[in-house]
C-alpha positions as CSV (number, residue, x, y, z in Angstrom):
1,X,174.1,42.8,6.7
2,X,170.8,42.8,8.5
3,X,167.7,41.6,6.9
4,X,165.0,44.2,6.3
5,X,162.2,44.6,7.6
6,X,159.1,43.6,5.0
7,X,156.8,46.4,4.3
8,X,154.1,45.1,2.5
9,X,152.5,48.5,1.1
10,X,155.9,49.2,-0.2
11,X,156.5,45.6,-1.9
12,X,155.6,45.9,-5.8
13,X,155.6,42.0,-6.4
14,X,153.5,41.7,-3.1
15,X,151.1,44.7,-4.5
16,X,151.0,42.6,-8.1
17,X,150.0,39.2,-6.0
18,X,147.5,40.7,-4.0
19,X,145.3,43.0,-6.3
20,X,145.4,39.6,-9.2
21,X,144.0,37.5,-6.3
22,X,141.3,40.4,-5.1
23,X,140.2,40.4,-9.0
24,X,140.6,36.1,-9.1
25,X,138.3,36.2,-6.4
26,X,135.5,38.5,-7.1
27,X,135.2,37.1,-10.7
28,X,135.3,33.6,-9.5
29,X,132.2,34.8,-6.3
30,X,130.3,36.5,-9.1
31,X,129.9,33.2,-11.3
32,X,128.4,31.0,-8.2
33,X,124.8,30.4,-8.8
34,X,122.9,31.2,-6.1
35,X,119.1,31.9,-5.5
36,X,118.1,35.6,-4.1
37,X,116.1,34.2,-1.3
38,X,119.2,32.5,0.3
39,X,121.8,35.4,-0.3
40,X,120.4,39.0,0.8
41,X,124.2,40.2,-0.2
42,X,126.6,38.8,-2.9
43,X,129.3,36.6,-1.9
44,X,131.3,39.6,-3.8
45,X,130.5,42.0,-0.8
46,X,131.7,39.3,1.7
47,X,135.0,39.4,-0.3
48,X,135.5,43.1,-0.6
49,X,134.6,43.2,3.2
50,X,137.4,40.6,3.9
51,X,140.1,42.6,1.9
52,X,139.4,46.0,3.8
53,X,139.7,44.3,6.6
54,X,143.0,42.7,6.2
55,X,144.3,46.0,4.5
56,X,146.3,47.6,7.3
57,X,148.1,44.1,8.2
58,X,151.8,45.3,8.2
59,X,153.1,42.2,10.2
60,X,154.9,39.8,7.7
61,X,153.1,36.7,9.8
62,X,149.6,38.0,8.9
63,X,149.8,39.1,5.3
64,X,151.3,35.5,4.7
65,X,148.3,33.6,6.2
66,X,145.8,36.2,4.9
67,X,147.4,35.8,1.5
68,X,147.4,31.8,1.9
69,X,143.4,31.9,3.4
70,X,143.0,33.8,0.0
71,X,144.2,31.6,-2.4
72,X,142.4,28.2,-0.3
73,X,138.6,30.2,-0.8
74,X,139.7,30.5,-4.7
75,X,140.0,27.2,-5.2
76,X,137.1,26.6,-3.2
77,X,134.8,29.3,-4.9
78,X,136.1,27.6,-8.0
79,X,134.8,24.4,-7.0
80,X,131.5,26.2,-5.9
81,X,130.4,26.8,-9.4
82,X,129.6,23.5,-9.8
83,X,126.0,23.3,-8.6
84,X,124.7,20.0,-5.9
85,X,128.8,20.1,-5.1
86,X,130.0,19.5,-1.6
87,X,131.6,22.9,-1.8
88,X,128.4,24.7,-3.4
89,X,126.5,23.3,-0.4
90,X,129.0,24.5,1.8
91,X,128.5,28.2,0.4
92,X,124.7,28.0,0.5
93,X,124.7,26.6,4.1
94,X,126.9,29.7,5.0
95,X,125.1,32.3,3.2
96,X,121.7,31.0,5.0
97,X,123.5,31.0,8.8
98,X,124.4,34.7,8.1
99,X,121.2,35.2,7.0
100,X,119.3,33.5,9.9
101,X,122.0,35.1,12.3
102,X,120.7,38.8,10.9
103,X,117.3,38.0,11.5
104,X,117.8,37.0,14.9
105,X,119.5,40.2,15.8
106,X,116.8,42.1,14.1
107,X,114.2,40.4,16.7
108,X,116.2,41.1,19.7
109,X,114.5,44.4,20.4
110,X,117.3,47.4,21.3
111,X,117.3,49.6,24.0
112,X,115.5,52.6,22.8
113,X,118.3,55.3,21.1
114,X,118.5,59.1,23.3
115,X,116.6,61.5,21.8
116,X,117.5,64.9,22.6
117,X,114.9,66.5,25.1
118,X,114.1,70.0,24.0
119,X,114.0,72.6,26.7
120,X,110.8,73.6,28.4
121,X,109.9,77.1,27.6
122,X,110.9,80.1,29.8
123,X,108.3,80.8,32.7
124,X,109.0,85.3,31.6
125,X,109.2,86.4,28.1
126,X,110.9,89.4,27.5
127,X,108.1,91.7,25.0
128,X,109.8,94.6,25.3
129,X,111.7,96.3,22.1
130,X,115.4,96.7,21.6
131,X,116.7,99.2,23.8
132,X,113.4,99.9,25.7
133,X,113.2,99.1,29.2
134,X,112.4,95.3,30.0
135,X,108.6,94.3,29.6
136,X,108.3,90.4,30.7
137,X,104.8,88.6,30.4
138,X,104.2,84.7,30.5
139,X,102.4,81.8,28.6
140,X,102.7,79.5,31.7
141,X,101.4,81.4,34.5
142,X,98.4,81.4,35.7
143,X,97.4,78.2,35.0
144,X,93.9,77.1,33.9
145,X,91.8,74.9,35.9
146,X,92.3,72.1,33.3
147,X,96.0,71.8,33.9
148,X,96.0,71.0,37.5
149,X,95.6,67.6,38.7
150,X,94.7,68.6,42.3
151,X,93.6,71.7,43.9
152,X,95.2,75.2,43.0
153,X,98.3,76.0,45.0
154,X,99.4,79.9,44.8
155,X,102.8,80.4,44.0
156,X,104.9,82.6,46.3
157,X,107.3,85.2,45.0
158,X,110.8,85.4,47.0
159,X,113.9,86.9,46.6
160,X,117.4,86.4,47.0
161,X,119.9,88.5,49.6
162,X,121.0,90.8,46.0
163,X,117.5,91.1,45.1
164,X,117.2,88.7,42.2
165,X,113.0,87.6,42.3
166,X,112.0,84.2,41.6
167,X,109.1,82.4,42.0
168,X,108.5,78.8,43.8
169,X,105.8,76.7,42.0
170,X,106.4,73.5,44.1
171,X,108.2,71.7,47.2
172,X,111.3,70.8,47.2
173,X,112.3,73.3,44.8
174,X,114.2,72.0,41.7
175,X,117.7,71.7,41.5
176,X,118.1,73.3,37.8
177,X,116.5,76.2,39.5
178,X,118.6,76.7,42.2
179,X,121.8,76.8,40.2
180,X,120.9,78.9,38.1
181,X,120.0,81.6,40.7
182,X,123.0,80.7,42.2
183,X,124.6,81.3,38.9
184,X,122.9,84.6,38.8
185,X,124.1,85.9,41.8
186,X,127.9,85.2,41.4
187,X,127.8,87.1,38.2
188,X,125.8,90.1,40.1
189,X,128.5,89.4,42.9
190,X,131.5,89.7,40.6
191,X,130.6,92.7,39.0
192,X,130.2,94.5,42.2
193,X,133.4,93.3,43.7
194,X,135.0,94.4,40.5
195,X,134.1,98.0,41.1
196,X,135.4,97.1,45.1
197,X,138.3,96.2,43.1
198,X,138.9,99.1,41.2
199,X,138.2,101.7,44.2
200,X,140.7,99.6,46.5
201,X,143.6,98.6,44.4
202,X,142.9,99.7,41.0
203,X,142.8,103.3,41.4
204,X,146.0,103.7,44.1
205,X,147.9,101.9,41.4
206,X,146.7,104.7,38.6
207,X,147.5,107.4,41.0
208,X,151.3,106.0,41.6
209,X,151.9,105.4,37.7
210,X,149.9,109.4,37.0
211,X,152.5,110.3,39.6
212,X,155.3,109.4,37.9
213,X,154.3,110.2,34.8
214,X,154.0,113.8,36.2
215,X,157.5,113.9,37.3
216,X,159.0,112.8,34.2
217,X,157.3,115.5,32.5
218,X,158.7,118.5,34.5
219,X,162.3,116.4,34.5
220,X,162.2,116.4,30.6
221,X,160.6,120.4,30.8
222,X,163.8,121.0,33.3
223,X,166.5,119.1,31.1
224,X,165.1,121.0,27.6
225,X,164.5,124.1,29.6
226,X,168.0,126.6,28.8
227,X,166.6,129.9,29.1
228,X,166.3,130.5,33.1
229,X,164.1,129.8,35.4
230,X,160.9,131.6,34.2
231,X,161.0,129.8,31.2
232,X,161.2,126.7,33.0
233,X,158.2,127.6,34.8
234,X,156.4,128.7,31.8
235,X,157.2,124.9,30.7
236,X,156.4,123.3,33.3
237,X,152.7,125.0,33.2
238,X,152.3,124.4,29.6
239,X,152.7,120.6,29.7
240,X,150.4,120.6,32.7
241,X,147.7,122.1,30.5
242,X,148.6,120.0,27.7
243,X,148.3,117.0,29.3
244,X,144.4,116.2,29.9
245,X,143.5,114.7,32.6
246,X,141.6,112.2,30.3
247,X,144.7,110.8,29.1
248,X,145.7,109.9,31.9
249,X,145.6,106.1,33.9
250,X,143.2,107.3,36.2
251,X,140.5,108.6,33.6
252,X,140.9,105.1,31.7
253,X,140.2,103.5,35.5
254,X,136.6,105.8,36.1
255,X,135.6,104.4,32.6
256,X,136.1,101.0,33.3
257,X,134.6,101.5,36.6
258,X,131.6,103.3,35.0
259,X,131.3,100.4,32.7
260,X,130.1,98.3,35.4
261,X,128.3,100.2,37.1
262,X,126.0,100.4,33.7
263,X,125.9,96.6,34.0
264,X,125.0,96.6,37.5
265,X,122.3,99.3,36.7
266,X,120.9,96.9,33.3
267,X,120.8,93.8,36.0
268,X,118.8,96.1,38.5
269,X,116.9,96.7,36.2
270,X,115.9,93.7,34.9
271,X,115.3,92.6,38.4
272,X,112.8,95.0,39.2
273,X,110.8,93.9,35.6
274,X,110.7,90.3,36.5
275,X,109.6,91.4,40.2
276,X,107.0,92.9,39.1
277,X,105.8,90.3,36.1
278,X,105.9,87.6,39.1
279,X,103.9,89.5,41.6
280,X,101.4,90.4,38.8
281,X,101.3,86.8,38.1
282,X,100.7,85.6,41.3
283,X,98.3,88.4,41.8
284,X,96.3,86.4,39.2
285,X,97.2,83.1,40.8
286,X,95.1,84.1,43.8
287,X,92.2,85.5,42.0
288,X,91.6,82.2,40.0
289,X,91.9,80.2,43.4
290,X,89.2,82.5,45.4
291,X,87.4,82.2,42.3
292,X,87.7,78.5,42.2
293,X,86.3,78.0,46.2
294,X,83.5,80.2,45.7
295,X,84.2,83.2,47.2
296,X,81.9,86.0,46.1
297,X,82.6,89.6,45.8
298,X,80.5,90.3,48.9
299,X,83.1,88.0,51.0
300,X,85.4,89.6,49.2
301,X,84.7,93.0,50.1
302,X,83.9,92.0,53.9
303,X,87.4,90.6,54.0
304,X,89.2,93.7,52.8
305,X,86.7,95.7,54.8
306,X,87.5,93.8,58.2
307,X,91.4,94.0,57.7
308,X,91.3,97.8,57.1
309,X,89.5,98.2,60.3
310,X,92.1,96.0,61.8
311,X,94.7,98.0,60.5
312,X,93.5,101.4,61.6
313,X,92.4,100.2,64.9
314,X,96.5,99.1,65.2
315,X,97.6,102.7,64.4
316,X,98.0,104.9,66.9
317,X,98.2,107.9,64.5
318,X,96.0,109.3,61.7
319,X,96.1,107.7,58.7
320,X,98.0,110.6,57.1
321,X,101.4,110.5,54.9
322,X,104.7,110.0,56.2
323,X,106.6,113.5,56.0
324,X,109.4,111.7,53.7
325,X,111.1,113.6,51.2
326,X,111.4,111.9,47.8
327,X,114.8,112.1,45.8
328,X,114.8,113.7,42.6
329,X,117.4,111.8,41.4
330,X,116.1,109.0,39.0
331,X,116.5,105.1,40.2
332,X,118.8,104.2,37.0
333,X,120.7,107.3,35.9
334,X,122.6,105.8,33.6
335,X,120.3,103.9,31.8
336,X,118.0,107.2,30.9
337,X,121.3,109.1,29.6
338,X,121.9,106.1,27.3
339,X,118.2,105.9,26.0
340,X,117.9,109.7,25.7
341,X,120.8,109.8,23.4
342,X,119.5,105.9,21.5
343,X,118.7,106.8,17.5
344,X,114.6,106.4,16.9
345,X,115.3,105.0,13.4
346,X,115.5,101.2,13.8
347,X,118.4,100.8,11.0
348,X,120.2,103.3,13.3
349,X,119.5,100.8,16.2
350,X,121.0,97.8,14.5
351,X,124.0,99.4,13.5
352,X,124.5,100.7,16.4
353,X,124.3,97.3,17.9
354,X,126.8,95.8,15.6
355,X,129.7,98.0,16.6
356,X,132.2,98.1,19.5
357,X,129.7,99.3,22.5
358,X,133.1,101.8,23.3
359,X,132.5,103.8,20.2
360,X,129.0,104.2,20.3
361,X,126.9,107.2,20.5
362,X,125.6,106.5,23.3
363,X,128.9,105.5,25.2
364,X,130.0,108.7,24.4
365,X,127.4,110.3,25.9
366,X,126.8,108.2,29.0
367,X,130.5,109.4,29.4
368,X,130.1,113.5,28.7
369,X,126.9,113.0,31.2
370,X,129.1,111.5,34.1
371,X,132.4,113.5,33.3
372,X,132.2,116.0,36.1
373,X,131.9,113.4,38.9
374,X,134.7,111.0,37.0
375,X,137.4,114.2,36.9
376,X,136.3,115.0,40.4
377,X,136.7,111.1,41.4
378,X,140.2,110.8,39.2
379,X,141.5,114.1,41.3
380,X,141.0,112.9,44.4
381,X,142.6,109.8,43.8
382,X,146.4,111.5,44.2
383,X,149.2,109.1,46.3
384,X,148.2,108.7,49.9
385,X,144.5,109.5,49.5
386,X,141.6,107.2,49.9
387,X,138.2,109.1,50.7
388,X,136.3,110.2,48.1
């Protein structure tokens, strides 16, 4: 028969042993005199700290020696309670090391601890009320005189390829700042290459599976059909009729697809508020810095008067209007439909804002308003077809 292995959290005479030497010890620590300028800490704490240490020893080799070290400091604590004894000298000279080696590490002075960095405030605020078109002002720009530790440089506003404005305040221009208009532009990127997405694969795919969902139904009319041929026919054009075109797979493709584009239109429009906040901005940039070299309004208005000559004497026409036509069709469609049909009550709003966007009011009619060129997209989008 093999031996077993010893486990000593499982051992009852071992259990017995160890907790009447923990309380041996700790009644035997407590009774050592000892002055309160030598010990910062009982010699009780020293002992607890020891037998939470040795507490997960499972290996027979180390609960035998911890259990051996144990019973030589209770006779040596024992011993200790006789004051001017070799072993009371022996605590005392312990006790003060410890307490000499704490102070020591005290003096050593630490490397400072992180302290989380808050993040600088935004250069555009957005003022504008829930659902109202973006209003964006700024607490940073322009900047007073105070501020600057040299002379005034104007800012320049720029834009990306997609049109996303931003504005560069210094040379070389921040890292943090070009990631995240980088980041920017791959989420306007993907949204438009989702709708390329949809047009190019999407919608053939709905048109195949609308297909065959057609033919089905006029098999199952022909197979329940046992009256002749008319009333086959009759059939036929009553499950045509039934079926809506807005149950189909292409209607649910045109609202995903008009989904975007509302996202595309919010981002546009965004855009064009923080174009405009920038330019404004700068706008007042340049004012403080003519105002700051001492230009006066008189230079001022012999400047503006001196490039208008320069322009007109650069035209070869008069100075009247172009003969363009403007479109009466509004810059963000979509977005006036929505805020037409947006409740003025401001519980309304909130509740409104709390529910699935798909079953709002306004969803609903963003989609009635667009549902003429959505049916007229969805029926030309039959197999073999890809013009619109």
């Amino acid at each position: 028969m093999s031996r077993s292995t010893f486990i000593a959290a499982r051992n009852s005479r071992h259990r017995t042993a160890a907790l009447a030497l923990y309380r041996a010890l700790i009644r035997t620590a407590s009774r050592i005199p000892v002055a309160q300028d030598v010990a910062q800490k009982p010699i009780t704490q020293i002992v607890r700290r020891r037998f939470e240490k040795n507490s997960g020893y499972t290996s027979f080799r180390l609960v035998y020696a911890a259990m051996a070290a144990g019973y030589k400091f209770l006779n040596l604590l024992t011993k200790a309670q006789t004051p001017n004894s070799p072993e009371h000298t022996q605590i005392i000279q312990h006790l003060q090391s410890v307490r000499d080696t704490a102070a020591a590490s005290r003096a050593i002075p630490h490397p400072p601890q992180y302290k989380p960095v808050l993040p600088p405030e935004p250069l555009l605020i957005n003022t504008a009320k829930a659902n109202d078109p973006p209003k964006y002002t700024s607490n940073i720009l322009p900047r007073p005189k105070d501020s600057l530790t040299g002379p005034r440089k104007v800012p320049s506003v720029s834009a990306t390829a997609d049109g996303q404005p931003f504005v560069r305040l210094k040379k070389p221009q921040p890292h943090v700042m070009s990631r995240m208009i980088g980041r920017k532009n791959r989420i306007f990127e993907s949204r438009i290459m989702n709708i390329l997405d949809i047009d190019e694969r999407v919608v053939p795919e709905a048109a195949l599976e609308d297909e065959w969902d057609r033919m089905m139904d006029e098999l199952l009319a022909e197979e329940g059909s046992k009256k002749g041929r008319r009333k086959q026919q009759d059939l036929r054009q009553s499950a045509r009729e039934d079926r809506s075109k807005m149950e189909t797979f292409g209607w649910s493709v045109q609202l995903s697809r008009l989904w975007w584009e509302l996202k595309i239109e919010k981002t546009w429009e965004d855009w064009i508020a923080r174009g405009e906040a920038l330019h404004q901005l700068v706008e007042q940039e340049r004012s403080l810095d003519e105002r700051e070299r001492g230009r006066s309004d008189a230079m001022k208005r012999k400047d503006s008067n001196r490039r208008a000559a320069l322009r007109r004497s650069e035209l070869d026409y008069d100075d009247a209007p172009p003969n363009v036509g403007l479109s009466p069709i509004p810059a963000l469609p979509l977005l006036e439909v929505i805020r037409s049909t947006m409740p003025r009550d401001e519980g309304l709003e909130k509740s409104e804002e709390a529910q699935d966007p798909f079953l709002s009011p306004s969803w609903a009619a963003l989609v009635k308003s667009q549902e003429g060129r959505m049916l007229k997209w969805a029926g030309k989008r039959v197999v073999g077809q890809r013009g619109d």
